[in-house]
Wavefront OBJ file of the C-alpha trace (Angstrom):
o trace
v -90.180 -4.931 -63.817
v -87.829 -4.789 -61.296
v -85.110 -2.786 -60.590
v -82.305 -3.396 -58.351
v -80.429 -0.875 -56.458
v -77.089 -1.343 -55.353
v -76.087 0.882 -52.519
v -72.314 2.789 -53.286
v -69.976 2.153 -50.127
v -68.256 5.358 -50.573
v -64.477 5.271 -51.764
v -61.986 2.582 -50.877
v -58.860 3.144 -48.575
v -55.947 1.268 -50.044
v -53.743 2.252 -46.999
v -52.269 -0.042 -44.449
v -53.504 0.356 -40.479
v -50.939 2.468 -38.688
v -49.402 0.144 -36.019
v -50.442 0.213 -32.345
v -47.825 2.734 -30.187
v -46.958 0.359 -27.303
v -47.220 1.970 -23.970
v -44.631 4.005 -23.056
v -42.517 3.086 -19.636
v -42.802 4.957 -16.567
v -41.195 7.991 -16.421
v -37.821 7.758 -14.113
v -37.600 4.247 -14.327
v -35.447 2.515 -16.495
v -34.272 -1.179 -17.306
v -31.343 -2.029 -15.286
v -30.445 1.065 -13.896
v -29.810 -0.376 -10.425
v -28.019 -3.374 -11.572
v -24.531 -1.737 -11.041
v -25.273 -0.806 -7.680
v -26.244 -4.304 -7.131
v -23.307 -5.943 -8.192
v -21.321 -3.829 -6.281
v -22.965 -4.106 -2.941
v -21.711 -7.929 -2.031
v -18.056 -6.233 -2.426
v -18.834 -2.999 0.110
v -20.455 -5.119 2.784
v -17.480 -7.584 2.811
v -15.127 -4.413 2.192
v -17.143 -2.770 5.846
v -16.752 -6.110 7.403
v -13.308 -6.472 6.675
v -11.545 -2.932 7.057
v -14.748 -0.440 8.698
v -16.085 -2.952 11.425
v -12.560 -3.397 12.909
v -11.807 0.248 12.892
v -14.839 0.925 15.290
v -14.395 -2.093 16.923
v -10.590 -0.711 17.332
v -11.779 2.917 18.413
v -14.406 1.190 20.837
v -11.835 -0.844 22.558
v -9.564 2.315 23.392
v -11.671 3.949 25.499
v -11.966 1.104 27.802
v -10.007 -0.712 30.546
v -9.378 -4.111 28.485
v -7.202 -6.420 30.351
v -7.237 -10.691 29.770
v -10.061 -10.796 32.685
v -12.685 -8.480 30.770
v -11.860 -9.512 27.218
v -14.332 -11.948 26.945
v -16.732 -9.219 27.359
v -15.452 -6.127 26.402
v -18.539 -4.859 25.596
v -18.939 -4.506 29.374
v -15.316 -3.255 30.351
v -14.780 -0.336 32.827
v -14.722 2.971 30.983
v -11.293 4.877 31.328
v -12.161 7.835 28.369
v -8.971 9.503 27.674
v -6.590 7.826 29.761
v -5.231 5.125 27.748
v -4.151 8.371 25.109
v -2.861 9.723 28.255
v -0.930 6.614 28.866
v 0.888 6.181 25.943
v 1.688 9.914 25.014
v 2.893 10.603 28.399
v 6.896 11.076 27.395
v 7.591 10.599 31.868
v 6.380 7.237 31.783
v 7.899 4.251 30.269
v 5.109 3.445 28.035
v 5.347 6.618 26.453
v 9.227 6.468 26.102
v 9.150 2.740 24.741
v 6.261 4.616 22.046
v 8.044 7.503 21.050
v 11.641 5.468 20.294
v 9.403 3.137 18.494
v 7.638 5.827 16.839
v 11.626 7.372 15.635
v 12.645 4.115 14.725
v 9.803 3.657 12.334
v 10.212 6.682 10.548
v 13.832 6.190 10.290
v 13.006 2.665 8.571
v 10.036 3.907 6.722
v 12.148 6.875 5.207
v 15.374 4.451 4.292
v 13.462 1.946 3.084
v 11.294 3.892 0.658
v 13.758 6.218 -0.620
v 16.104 2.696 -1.458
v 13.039 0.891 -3.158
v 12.130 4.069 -5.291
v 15.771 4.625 -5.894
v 16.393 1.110 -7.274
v 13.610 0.724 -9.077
v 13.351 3.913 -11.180
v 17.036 2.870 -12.070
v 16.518 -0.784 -12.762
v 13.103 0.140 -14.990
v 15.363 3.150 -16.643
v 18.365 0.410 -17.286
v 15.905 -1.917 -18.776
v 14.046 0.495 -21.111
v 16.083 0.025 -24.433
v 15.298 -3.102 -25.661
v 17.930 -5.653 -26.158
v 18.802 -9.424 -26.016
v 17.891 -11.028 -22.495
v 15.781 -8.500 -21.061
v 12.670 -10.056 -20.376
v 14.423 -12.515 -18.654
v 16.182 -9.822 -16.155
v 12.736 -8.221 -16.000
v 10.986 -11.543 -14.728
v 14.305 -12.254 -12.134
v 13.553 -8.629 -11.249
v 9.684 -9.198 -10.149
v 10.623 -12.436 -8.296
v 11.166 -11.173 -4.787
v 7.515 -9.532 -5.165
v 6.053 -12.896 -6.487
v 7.253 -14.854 -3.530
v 5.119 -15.240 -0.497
v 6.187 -12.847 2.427
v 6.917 -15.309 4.860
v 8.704 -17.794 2.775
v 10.818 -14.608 1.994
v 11.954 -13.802 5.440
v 12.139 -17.099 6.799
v 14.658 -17.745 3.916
v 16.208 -14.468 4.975
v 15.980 -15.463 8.777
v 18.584 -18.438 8.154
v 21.015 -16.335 5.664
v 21.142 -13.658 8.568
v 22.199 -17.103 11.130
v 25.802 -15.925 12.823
v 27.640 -19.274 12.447
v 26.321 -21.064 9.333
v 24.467 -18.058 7.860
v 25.071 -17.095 4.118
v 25.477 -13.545 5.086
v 28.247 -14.221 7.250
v 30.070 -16.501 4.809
v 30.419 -14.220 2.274
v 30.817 -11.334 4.047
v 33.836 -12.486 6.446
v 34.659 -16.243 5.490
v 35.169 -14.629 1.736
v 35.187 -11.366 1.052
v 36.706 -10.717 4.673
v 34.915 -7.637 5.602
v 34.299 -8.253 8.994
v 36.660 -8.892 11.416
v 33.844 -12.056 13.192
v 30.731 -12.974 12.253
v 28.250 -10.669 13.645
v 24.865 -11.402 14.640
v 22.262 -9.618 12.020
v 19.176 -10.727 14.586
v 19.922 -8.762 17.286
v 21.425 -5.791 18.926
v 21.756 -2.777 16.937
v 22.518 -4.785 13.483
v 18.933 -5.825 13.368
v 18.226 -2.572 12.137
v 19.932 -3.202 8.910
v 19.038 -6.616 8.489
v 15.176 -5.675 9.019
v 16.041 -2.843 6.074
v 17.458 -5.225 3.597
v 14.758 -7.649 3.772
v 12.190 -4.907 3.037
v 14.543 -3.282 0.284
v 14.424 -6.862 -0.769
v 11.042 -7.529 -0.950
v 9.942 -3.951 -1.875
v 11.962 -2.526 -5.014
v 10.261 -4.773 -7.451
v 6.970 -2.832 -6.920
v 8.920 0.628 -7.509
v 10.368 -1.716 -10.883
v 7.445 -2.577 -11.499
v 5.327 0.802 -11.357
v 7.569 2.922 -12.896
v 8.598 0.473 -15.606
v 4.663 0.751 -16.644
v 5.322 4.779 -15.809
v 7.952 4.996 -18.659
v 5.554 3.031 -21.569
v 3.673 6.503 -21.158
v 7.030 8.832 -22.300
v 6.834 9.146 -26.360
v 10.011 8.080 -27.741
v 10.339 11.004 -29.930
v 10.922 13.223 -26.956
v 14.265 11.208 -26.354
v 15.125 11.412 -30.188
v 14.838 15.274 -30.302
v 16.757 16.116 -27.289
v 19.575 13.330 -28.569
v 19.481 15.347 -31.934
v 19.983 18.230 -29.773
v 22.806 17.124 -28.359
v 21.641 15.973 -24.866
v 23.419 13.096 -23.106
v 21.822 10.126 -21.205
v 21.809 11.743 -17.726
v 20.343 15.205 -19.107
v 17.841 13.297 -20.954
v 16.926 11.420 -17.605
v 16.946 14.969 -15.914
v 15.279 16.614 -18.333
v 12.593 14.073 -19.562
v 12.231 10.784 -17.965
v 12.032 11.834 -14.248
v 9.550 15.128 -14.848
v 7.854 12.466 -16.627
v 7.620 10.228 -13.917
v 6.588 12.788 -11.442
v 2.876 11.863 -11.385
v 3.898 8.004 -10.714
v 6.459 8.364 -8.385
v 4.551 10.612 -6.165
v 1.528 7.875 -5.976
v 4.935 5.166 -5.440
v 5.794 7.077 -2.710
v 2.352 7.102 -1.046
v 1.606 3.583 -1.191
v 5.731 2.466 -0.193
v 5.134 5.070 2.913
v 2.086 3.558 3.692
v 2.870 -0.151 3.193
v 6.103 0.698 5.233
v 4.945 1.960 8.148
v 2.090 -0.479 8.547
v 4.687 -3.471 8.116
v 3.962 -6.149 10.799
v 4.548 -9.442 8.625
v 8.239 -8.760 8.233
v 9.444 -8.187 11.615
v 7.305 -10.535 13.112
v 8.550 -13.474 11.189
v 12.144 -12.253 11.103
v 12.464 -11.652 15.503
v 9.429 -13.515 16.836
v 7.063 -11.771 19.185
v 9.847 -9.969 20.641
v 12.051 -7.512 17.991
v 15.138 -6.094 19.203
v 14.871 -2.681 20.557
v 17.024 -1.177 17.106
v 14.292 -2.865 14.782
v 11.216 -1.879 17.318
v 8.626 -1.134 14.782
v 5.281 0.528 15.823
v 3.374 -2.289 14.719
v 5.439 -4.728 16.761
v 5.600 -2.704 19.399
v 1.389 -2.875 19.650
v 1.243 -6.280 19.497
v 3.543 -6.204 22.006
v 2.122 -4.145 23.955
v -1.088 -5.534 23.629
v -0.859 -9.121 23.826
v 2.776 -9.360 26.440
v 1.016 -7.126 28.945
v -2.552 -7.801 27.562
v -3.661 -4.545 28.062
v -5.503 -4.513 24.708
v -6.855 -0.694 25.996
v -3.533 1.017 25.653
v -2.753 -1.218 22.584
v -6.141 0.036 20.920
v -5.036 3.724 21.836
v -1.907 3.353 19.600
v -3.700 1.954 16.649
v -5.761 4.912 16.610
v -3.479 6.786 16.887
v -1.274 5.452 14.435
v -4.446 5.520 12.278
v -4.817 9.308 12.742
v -1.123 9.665 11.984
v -1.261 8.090 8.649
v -4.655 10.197 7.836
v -2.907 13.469 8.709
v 0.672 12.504 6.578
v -1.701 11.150 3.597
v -3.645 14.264 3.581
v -0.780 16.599 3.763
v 1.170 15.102 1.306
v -2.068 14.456 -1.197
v -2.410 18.382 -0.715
v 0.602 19.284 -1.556
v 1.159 17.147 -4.308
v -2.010 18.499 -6.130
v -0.943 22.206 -5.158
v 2.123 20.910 -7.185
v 0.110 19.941 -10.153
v -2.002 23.040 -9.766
v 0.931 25.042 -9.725
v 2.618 23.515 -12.785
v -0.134 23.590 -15.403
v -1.045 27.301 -14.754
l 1 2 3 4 5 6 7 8 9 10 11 12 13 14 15 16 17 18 19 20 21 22 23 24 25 26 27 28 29 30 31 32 33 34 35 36 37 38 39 40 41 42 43 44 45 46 47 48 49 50 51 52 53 54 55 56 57 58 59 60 61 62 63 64 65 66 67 68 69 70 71 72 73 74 75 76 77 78 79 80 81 82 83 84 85 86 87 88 89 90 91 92 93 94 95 96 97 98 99 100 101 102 103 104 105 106 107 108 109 110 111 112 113 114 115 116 117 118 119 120 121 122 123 124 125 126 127 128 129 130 131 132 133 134 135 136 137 138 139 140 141 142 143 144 145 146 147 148 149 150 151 152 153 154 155 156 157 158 159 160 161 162 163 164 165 166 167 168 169 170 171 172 173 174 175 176 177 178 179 180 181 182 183 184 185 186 187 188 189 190 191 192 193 194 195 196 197 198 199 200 201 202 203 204 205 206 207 208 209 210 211 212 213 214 215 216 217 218 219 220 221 222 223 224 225 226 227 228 229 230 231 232 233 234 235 236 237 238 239 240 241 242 243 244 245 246 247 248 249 250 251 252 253 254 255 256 257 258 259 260 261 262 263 264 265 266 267 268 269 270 271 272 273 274 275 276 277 278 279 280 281 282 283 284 285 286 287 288 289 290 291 292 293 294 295 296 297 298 299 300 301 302 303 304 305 306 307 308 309 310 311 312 313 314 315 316 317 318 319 320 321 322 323 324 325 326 327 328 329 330
């Protein structure tokens, strides 16, 4: 007889295989970190090409005696160090003189011109804040002097500013016969106030539009309270809308100042190469300097100058504007 034996496997394991842990990444490395930094590096080495590269190119150039004979090879010009600062800040010669009345004028322009823009367009965007029939309409007439291309602007204001068939002229004395003759706007000391208009002109729409994007910010019911308490329209715009502004007008400011005193486009198209000496800008006055007499050395010397000028006013202000803040909140 015989007997069959069946070995015993031992007891069965109904559970399921845990699943495999997939390797873990590297530690301080992770997917796509550096992609930002990627995408934003073809936009800094254009932004050092365009703005960084000039500026030492700029600083370079000042310290050297450029004239038309060595600018094909600056590189290679005689040094001169200081001297061309010398030059130009020396108030005994005539460079210096020419700089200085230049330098006046501009800050006489800069300051007008600001303080008009800011001025009419905090009370344009305050005008239009109610809502009521036609205002988008005066809104987008508003913005069109800041839509239109710079020089078509001033050439258009070139031939109203003409002394015998200009538009200014005709209405001024041929109609409204406020002048005693037709005055020339393009030179002498009236270009002054021709070169203001044209960048009160051209400017104010920005103020518009900033602070009209300011006042979105300023909750209504602020305006309903102090009208429940009584308070008229110019205590509510003391009391409310311009501390409310405060942050956006000072950054206004700033960039008008700055955009300003850098001008070049608009005097340049409105005179030519050579602006009277009431509408001498700095920045016509180095180009003038620069490419009249070619001596691209002294011209370089203003720039940085100017540069350094516009660094120390930026600072200043930017410090005491957040000493301001500081000072307000605690």
């Amino acid at each position: 007889m015989t007997v069959t034996t069946t070995a015993s496997a031992g007891p069965r394991d109904d559970r399921e295989p845990a699943p495999a842990t997939p390797p873990s990444p590297r530690k301080g490395r992770r997917p796509g970190r550096a992609l930002p930094y990627l995408l934003l590096l073809p936009a800094l080495l254009l932004e050092i090409l365009v703005h960084l590269l000039p500026i030492v190119i700029g600083v370079a150039m000042s310290f050297r005696e450029l004239t038309q004979f060595s600018l094909r090879d600056w590189g290679a010009a005689p040094w001169r160090g200081l001297d061309n600062f010398r030059l130009v800040v020396d108030l005994d010669a005539p460079a210096g003189q020419a700089l200085l009345r230049s330098f006046v004028t501009t800050c006489l322009f800069t300051v007008a011109s600001v303080g008009l823009c800011w001025l009419l367009g905090t009370a344009a965007a305050v005008c239009l804040q109610d809502t009521f029939r036609g205002r988008g309409l005066l809104r987008a007439l508003f913005l069109v002097p800041y839509a239109l291309p710079v020089y078509t602007a001033v050439i258009t204001w070139s031939f109203m500013f003409q002394r015998d068939n200009g538009l200014v002229n005709y209405v001024l004395h041929d109609q409204l016969g406020l002048l005693d003759s037709p005055s020339f706007w393009l030179i002498g000391d009236n270009s002054f106030w021709a070169l203001l208009t044209v960048s009160v002109w051209k400017g104010w729409p920005f103020a518009f539009l900033v602070v009209m994007a300011g006042l979105q910010n300023v909750d209504r019911e602020m305006y309903e309270a102090a009208a429940l308490d009584g308070a008229g329209r110019w205590q509510q715009l003391r009391r409310i809308t311009l501390p409310s502004l405060r942050p956006v007008s000072q950054v206004l400011v700033l960039v008008l100042f700055l955009w300003t005193f850098n001008d070049f486009n608009t005097p340049f198209v409105l005179f030519g190469k050579a602006a009277p000496e009431a509408a001498d800008l700095v920045s016509i006055h180095i180009y003038q300097s620069s490419f009249a007499t070619w001596n691209f050395g002294a011209g370089s010397a203003m720039s940085v100058l100017l540069l350094l000028f516009l660094l120390l006013v930026t600072g200043v202000y930017l410090f005491l504007t957040s000493r301001e803040r500081r000072v307000s909140r605690g």
